[in-house]
ZAMARGU-4260 file (C-alpha; in steps of 0.2 Angstrom, whole numbers, plus 5000, padded with zeros to 4 digits):
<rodrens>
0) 5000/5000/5000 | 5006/5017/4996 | 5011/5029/5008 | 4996/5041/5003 | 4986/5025/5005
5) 4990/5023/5022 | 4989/5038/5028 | 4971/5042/5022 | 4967/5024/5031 | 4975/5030/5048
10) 4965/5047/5046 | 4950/5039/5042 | 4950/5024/5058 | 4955/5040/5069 | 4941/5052/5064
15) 4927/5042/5056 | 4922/5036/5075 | 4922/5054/5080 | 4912/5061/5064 | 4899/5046/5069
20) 4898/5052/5085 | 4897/5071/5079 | 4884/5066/5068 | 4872/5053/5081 | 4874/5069/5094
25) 4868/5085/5080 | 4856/5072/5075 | 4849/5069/5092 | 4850/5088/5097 | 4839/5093/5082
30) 4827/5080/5088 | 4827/5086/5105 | 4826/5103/5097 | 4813/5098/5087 | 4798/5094/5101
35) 4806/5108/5113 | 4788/5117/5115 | 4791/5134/5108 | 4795/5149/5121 | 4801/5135/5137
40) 4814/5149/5139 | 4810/5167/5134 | 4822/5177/5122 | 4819/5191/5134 | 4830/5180/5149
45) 4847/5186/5139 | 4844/5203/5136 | 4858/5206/5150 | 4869/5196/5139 | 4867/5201/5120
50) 4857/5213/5113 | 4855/5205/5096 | 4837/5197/5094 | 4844/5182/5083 | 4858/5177/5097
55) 4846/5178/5111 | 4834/5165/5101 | 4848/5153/5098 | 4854/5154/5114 | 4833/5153/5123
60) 4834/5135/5110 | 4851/5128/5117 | 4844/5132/5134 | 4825/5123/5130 | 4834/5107/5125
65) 4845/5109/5141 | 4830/5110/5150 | 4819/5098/5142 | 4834/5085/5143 | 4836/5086/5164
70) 4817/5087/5163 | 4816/5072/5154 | 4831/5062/5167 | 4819/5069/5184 | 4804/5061/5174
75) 4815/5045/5172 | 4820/5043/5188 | 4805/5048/5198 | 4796/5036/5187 | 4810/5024/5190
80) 4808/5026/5211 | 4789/5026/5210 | 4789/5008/5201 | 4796/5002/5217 | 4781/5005/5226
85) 4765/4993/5227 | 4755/5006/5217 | 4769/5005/5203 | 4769/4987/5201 | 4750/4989/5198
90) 4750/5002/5185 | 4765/4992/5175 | 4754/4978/5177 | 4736/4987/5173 | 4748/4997/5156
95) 4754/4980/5153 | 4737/4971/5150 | 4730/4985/5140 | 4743/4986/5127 | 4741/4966/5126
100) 4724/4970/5121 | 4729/4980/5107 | 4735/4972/5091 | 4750/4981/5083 | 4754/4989/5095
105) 4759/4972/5108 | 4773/4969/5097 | 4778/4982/5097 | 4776/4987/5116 | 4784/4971/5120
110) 4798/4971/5110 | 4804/4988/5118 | 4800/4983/5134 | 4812/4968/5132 | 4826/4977/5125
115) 4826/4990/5139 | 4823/4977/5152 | 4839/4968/5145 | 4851/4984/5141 | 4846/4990/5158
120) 4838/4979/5170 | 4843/4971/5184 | 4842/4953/5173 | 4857/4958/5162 | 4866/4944/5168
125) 4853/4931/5161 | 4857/4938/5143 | 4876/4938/5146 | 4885/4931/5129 | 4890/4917/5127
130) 4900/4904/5113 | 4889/4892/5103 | 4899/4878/5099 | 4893/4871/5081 | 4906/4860/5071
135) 4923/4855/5066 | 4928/4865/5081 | 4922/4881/5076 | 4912/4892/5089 | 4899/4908/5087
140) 4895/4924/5097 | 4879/4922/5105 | 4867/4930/5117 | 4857/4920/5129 | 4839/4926/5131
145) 4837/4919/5148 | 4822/4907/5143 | 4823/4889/5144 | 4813/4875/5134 | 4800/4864/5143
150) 4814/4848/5138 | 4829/4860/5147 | 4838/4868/5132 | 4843/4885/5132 | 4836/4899/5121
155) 4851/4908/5112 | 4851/4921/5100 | 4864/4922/5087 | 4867/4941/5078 | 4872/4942/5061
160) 4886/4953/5058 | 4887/4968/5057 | 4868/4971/5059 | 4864/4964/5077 | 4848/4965/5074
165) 4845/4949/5061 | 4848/4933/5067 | 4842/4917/5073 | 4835/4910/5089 | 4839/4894/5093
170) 4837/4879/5104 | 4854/4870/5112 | 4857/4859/5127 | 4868/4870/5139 | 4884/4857/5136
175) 4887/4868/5119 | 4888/4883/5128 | 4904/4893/5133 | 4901/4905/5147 | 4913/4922/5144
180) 4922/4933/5155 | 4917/4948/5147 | 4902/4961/5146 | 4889/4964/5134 | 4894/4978/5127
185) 4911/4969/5121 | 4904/4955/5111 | 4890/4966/5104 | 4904/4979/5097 | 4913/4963/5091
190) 4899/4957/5081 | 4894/4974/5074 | 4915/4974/5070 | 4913/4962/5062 | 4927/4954/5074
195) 4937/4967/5072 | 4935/4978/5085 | 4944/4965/5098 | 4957/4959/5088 | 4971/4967/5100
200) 4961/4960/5116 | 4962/4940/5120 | 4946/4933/5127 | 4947/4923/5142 | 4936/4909/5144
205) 4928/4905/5160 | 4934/4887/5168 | 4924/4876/5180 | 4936/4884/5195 | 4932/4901/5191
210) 4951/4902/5182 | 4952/4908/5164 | 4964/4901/5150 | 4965/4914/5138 | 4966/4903/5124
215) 4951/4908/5119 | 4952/4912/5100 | 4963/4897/5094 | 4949/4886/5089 | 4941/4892/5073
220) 4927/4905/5077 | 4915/4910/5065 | 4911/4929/5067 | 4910/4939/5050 | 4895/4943/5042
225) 4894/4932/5028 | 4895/4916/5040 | 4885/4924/5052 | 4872/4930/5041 | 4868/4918/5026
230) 4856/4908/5028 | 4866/4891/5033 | 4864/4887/5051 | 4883/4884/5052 | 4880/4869/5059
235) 4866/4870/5070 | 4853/4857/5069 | 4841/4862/5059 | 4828/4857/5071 | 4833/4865/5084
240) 4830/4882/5073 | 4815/4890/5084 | 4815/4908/5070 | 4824/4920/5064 | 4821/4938/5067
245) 4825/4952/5054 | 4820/4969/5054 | 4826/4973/5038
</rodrens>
């Protein structure tokens, strides 16, 4: 590779993250922006600090969003403290049953209600990730779902790569599975990675003593999106293929 080449590469691993981040955070401001009601802060508020009209309003907009985010964070957590309480658990349950009642709109509620219960609840353990063994050796990234069959298999969910949210659910006895010492966060930037956004960090697999190896990686390990994604099972019986999910 030419020298130009590699230097335009290097520019572009260092400030493509930051451009992505620049653009999810303009994005998420304007959307905040956006259902601000109109007037939260009065122009009138910074008349001690500029007397221009038109840098008084941007700055009364920056201040709304400001506002409307910590309002946004109180609502969360008073929300958060009141579903502690017995009256809480009721009106989850009573919200619960009425949008079970509405077609459309329980898929919907949910799916939501699972995702935030397994990104931030307290069962984040249950959906640790896991290695799938399938054949010849050869392992895949996967996420338990915490729910077991009547006949004791697990419930896994296997991402594609790099979108995480395709893939398969499926069936396996527990014996296949390979707990890891490592958080959620880490296999799911693996996946969307395409693998390599750990290739500088060895995994270290958990043993029967609580020690770890670190040999993790030497068995052949199927992670990129063409395996992950087509529509072989890789090995997996094909019984034991419960459905695959795809939003796309």
């Amino acid at each position: 590779m030419s020298s130009w080449k590699r230097d335009f590469a290097r520019g572009l691993a260092v400030l493509g993250p930051i451009l992505v981040s620049l653009f999810a955070i303009y994005y998420l401001y304007d959307f905040l922006e956006g259902i601000t009601p109109d007037g939260l802060v009065p122009d009138e508020v910074f008349l001690p600090v500029t007397a221009d009209p038109t840098a008084r309003r941007r700055l009364a907009e920056v201040v709304g969003v400001a506002v409307a985010i910590a309002f946004l964070l109180t609502a969360l957590l008073v929300a958060g403290s009141f579903m502690r309480t017995t009256a809480g658990e009721l009106l989850e349950r009573l919200v619960d049953a009425l949008a079970n009642r509405v077609p459309g709109i329980r898929i919907v509620y949910n799916a939501s209600k699972t995702a935030s219960e397994t990104a931030f609840g307290d069962e984040r353990l249950a959906h640790s990730p896991v290695k799938l063994q399938t054949f010849d050796g050869h392992r895949m990234t996967a996420f338990k779902t915490g729910k077991v069959t009547d006949d004791g298999r697990e419930l896994v969910f296997i991402p594609t790569s790099p979108n995480v949210t395709s893939g398969f659910v499926v069936e396996v006895d527990s014996s296949r599975l390979t707990e890891l010492d490592e958080s959620m966060e880490s296999a799911i930037t693996r996946v969307v990675s395409a693998g390599f956004g750990d290739a500088e960090r060895v995994e270290r697999v958990i043993q029967p003593g609580g020690g770890s190896d670190g040999k993790d990686g030497e068995d052949g390990e199927t992670r990129a999106g063409g395996e992950h994604g087509d529509e072989d099972t890789c090995g997996v019986d094909p019984d034991t293929l419960v459905g695959r999910t795809d939003d796309d």
